[in-house]
MMTF fields as JSON, N, C-alpha, C and O atoms, coordinates in Angstrom:
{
  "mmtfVersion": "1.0.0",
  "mmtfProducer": "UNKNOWN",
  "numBonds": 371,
  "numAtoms": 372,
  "numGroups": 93,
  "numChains": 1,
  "numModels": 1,
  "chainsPerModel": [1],
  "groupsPerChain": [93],
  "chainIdList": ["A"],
  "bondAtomList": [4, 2, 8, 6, 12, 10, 16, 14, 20, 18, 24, 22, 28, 26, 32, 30, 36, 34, 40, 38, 44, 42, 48, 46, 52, 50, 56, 54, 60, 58, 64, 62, 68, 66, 72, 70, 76, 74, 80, 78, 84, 82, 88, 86, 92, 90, 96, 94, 100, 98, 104, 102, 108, 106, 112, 110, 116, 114, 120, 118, 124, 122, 128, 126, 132, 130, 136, 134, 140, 138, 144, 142, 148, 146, 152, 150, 156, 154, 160, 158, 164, 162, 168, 166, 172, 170, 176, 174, 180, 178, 184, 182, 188, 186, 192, 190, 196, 194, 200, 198, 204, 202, 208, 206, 212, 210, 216, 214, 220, 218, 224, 222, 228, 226, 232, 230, 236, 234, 240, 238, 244, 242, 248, 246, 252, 250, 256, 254, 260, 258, 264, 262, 268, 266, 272, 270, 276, 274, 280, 278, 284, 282, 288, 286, 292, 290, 296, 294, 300, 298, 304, 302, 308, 306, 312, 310, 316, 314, 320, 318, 324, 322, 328, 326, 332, 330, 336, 334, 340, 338, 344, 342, 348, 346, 352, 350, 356, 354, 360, 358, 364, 362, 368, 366],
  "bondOrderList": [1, 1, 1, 1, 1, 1, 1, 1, 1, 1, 1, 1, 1, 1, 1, 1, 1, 1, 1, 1, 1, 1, 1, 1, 1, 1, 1, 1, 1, 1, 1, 1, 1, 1, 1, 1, 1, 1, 1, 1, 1, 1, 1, 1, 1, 1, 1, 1, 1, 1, 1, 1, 1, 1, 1, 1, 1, 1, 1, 1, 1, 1, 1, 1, 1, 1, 1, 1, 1, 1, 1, 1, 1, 1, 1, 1, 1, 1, 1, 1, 1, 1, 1, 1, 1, 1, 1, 1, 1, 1, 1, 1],
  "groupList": [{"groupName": "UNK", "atomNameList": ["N", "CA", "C", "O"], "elementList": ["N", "C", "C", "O"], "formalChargeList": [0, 0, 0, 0], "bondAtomList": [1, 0, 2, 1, 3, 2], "bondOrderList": [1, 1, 2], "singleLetterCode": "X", "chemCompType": "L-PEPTIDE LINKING"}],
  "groupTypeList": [0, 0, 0, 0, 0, 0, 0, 0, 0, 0, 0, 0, 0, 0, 0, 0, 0, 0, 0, 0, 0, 0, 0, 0, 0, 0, 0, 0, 0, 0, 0, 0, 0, 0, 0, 0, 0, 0, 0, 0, 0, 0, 0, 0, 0, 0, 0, 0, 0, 0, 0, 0, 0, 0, 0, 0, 0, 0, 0, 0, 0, 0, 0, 0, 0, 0, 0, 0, 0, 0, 0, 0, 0, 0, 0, 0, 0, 0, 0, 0, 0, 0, 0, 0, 0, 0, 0, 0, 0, 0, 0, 0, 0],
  "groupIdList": [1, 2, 3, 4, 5, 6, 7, 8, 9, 10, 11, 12, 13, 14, 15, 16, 17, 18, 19, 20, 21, 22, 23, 24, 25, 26, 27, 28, 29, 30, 31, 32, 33, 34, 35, 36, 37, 38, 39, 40, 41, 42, 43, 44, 45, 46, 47, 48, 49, 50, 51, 52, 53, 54, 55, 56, 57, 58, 59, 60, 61, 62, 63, 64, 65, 66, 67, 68, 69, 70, 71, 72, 73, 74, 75, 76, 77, 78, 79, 80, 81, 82, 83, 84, 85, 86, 87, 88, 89, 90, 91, 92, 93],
  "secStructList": [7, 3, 3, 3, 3, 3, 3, 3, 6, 6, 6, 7, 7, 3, 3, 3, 3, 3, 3, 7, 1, 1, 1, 7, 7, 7, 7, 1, 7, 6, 6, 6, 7, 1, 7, 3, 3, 3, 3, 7, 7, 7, 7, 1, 7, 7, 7, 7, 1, 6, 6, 1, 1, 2, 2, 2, 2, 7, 7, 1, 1, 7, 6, 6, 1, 7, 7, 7, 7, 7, 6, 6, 1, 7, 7, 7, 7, 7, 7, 7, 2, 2, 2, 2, 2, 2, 2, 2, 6, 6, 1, 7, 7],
  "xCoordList": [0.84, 0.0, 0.888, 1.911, 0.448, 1.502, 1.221, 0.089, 2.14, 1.779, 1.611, 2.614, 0.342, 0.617, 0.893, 0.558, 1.74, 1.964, 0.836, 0.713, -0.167, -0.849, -0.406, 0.614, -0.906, -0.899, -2.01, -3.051, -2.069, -3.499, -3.268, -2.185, -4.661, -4.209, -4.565, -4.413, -5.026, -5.552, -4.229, -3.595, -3.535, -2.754, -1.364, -0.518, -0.999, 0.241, 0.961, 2.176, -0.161, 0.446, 1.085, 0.005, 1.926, 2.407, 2.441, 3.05, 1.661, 1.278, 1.298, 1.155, 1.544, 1.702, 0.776, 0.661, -0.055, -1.328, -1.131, -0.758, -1.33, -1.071, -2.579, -3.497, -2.714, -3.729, -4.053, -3.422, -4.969, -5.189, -5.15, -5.197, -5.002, -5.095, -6.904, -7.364, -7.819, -8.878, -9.717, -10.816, -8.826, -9.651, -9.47, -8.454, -10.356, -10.221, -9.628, -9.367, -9.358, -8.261, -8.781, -9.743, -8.35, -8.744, -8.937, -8.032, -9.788, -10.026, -10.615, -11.563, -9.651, -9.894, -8.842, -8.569, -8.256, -6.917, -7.304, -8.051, -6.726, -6.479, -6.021, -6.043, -5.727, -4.807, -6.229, -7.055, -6.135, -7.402, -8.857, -9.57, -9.04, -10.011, -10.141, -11.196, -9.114, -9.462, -9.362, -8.982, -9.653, -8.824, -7.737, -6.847, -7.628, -5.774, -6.115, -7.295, -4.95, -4.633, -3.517, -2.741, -3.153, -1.889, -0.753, -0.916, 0.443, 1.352, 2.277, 2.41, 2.691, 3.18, 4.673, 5.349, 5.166, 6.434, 7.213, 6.544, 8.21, 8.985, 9.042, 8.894, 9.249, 9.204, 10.401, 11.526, 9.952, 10.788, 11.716, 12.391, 11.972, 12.752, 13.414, 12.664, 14.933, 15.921, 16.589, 17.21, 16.545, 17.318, 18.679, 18.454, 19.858, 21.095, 21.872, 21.707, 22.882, 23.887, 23.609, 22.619, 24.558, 24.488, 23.494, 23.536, 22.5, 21.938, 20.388, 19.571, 20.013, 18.591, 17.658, 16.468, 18.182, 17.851, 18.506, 19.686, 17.137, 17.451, 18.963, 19.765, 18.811, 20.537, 21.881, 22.92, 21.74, 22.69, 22.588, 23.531, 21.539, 21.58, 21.939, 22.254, 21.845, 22.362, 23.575, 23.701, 24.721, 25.918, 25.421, 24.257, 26.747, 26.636, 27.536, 27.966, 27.377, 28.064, 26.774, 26.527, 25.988, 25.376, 25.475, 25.507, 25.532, 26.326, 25.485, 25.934, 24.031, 23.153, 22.502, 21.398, 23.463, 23.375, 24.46, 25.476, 24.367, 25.727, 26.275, 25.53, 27.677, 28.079, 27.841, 28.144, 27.266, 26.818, 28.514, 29.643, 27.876, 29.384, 28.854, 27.763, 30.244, 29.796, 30.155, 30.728, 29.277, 29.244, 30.978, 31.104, 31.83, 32.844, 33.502, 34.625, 32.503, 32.976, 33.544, 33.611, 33.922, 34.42, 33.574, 32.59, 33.732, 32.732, 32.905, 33.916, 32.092, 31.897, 31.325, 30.676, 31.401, 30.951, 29.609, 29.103, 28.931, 27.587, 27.144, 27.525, 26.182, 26.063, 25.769, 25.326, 25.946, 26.225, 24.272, 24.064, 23.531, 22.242, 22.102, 21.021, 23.054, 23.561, 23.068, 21.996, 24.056, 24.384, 23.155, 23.07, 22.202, 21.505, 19.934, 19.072, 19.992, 18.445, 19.108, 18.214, 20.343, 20.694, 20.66, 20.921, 20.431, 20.158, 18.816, 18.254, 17.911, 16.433, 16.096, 15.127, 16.475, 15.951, 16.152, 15.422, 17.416, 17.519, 16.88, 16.903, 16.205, 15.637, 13.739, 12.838, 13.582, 12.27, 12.184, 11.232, 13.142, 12.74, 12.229, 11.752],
  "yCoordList": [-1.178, 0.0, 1.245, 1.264, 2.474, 3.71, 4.17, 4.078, 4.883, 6.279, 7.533, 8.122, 8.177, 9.563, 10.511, 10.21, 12.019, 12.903, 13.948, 14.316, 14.533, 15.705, 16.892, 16.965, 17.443, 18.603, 19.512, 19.536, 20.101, 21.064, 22.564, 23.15, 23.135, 24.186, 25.482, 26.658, 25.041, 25.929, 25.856, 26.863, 25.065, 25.134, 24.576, 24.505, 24.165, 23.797, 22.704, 22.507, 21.878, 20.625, 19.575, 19.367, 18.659, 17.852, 16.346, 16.047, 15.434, 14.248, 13.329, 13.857, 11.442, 10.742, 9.771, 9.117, 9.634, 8.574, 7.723, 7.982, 5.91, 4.896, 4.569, 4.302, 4.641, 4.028, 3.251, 3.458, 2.395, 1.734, 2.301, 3.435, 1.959, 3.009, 2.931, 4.068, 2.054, 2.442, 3.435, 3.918, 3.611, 4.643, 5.788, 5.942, 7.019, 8.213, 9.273, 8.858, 10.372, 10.851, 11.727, 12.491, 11.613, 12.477, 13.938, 14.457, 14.899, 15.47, 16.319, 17.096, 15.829, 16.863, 16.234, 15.082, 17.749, 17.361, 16.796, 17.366, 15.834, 15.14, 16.369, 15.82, 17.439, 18.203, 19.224, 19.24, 20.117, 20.883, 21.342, 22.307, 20.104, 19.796, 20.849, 21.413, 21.02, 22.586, 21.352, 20.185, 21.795, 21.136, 20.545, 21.133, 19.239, 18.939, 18.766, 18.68, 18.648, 18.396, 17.21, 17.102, 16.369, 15.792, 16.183, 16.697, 16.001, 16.815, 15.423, 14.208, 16.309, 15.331, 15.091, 16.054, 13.832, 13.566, 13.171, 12.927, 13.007, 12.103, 11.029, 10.336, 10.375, 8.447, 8.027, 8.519, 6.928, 6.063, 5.297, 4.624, 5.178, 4.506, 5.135, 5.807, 5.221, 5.974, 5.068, 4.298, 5.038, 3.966, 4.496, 5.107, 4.569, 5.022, 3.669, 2.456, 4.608, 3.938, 3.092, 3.236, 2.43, 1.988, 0.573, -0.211, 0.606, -0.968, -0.647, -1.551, 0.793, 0.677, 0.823, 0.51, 1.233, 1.691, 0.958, 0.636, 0.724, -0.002, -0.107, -1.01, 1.505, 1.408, 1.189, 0.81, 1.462, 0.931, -0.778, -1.527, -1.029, -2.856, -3.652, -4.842, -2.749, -3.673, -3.191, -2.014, -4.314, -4.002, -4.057, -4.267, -3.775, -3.873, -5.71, -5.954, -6.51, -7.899, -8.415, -8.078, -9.369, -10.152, -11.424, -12.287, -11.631, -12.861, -13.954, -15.081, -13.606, -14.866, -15.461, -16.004, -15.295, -15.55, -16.348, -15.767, -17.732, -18.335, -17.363, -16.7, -17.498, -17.206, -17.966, -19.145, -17.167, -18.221, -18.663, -18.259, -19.75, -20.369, -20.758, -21.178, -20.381, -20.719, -22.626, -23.363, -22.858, -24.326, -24.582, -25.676, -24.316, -24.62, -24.774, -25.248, -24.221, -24.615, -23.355, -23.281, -22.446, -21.003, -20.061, -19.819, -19.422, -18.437, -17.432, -16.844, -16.996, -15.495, -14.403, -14.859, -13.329, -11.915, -11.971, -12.921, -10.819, -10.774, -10.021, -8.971, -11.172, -10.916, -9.341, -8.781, -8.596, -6.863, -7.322, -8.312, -6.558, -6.194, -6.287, -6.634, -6.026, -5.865, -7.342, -7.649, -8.313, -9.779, -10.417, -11.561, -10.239, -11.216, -10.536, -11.213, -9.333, -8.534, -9.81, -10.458, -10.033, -10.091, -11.802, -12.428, -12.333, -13.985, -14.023, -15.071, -13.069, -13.451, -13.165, -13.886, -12.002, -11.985, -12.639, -12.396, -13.743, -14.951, -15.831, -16.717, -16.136, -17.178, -16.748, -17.587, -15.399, -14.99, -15.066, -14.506, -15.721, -15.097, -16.819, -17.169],
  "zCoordList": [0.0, 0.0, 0.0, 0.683, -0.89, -0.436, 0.306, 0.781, 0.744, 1.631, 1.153, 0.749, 1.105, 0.681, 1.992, 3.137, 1.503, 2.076, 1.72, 0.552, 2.933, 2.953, 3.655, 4.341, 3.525, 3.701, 4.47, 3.813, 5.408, 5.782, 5.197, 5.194, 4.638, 4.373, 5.317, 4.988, 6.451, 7.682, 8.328, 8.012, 9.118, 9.93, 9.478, 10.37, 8.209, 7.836, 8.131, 8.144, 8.417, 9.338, 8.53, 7.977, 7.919, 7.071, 7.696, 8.723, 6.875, 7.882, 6.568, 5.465, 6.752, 6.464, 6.656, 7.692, 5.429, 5.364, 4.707, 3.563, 5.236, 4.363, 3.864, 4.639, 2.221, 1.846, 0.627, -0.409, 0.686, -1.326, -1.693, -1.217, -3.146, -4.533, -4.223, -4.326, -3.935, -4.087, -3.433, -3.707, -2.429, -1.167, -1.57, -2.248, -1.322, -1.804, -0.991, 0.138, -1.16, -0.976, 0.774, 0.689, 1.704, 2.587, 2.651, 1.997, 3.198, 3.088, 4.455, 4.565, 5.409, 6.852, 7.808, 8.142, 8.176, 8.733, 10.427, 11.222, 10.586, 12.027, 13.205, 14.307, 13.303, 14.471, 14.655, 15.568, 13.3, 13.259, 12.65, 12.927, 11.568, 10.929, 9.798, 9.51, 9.277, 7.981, 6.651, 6.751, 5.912, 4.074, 4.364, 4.978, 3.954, 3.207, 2.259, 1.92, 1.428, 0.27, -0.215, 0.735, -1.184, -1.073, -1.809, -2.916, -1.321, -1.676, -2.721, -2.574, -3.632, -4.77, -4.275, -3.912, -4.264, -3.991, -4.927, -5.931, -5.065, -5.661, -5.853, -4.846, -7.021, -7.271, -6.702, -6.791, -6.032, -5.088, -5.711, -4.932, -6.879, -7.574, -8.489, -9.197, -8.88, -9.609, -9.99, -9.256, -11.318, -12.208, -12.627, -13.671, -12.377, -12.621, -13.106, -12.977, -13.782, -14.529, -16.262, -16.98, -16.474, -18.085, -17.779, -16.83, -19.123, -18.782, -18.606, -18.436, -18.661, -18.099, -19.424, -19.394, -20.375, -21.547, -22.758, -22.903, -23.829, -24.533, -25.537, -25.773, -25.997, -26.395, -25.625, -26.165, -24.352, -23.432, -23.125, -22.871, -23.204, -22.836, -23.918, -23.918, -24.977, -26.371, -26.998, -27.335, -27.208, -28.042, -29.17, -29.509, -30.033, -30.697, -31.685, -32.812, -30.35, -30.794, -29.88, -28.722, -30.764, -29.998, -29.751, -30.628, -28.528, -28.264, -27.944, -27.736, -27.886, -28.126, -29.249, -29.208, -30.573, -31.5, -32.02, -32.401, -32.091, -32.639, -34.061, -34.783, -34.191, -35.375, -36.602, -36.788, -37.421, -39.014, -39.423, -39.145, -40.256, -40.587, -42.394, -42.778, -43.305, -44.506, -44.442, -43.64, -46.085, -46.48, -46.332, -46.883, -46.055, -45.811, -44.498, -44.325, -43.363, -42.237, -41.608, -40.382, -42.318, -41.762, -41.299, -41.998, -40.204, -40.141, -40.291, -39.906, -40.815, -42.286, -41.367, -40.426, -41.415, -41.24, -41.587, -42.184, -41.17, -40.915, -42.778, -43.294, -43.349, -44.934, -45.121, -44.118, -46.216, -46.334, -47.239, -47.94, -46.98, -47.61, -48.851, -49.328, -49.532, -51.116, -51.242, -51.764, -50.652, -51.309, -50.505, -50.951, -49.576, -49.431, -50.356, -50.917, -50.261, -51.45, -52.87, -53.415, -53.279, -54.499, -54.387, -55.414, -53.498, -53.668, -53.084, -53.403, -52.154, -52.475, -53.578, -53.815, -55.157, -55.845, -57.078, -58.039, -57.154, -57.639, -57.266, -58.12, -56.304, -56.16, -56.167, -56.157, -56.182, -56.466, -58.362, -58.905, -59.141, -60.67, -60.923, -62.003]
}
């Protein structure tokens, strides 16, 4: 469950209410009964460093990909666009 932070706006009082997301929001302060309000905080969670984001989590060598190997047993470099457009469209005629 969170806790929200309110606020009174009669007497300035700053207080800490745990509640569901379903319950609605209070609306009379505990000390002197005027308005609160809730006061917006900060997210509890800060994601720092490399790894959190998709271009940081991905190299540019992927290593859960075996290396292709040609009919000869060697393994070949990653095919250039040119040469594989140019053997699907040999084999599309």
């Amino acid at each position: 469950m969170p806790i929200y932070t309110y606020e009174c706006e009669a007497c300035g009082v700053r207080f800490d209410q745990r509640q569901k997301f379903s319950d609605s929001p209070l609306r009379e302060c505990p000390e002197c009964g005027g308005h609160v309000h809730r006061v917006p905080q900060p997210v509890g969670i800060v994601f720092k460093g490399s790894g959190w984001y998709v271009k940081d989590s991905r190299g540019t060598n992927n290593l859960a990909a075996p290396p292709k190997r040609d009919s000869n047993g060697t393994e070949s470099k990653s095919e250039s666009k040119s040469g594989a457009t140019a053997s699907a469209s040999a084999s599309n005629d």
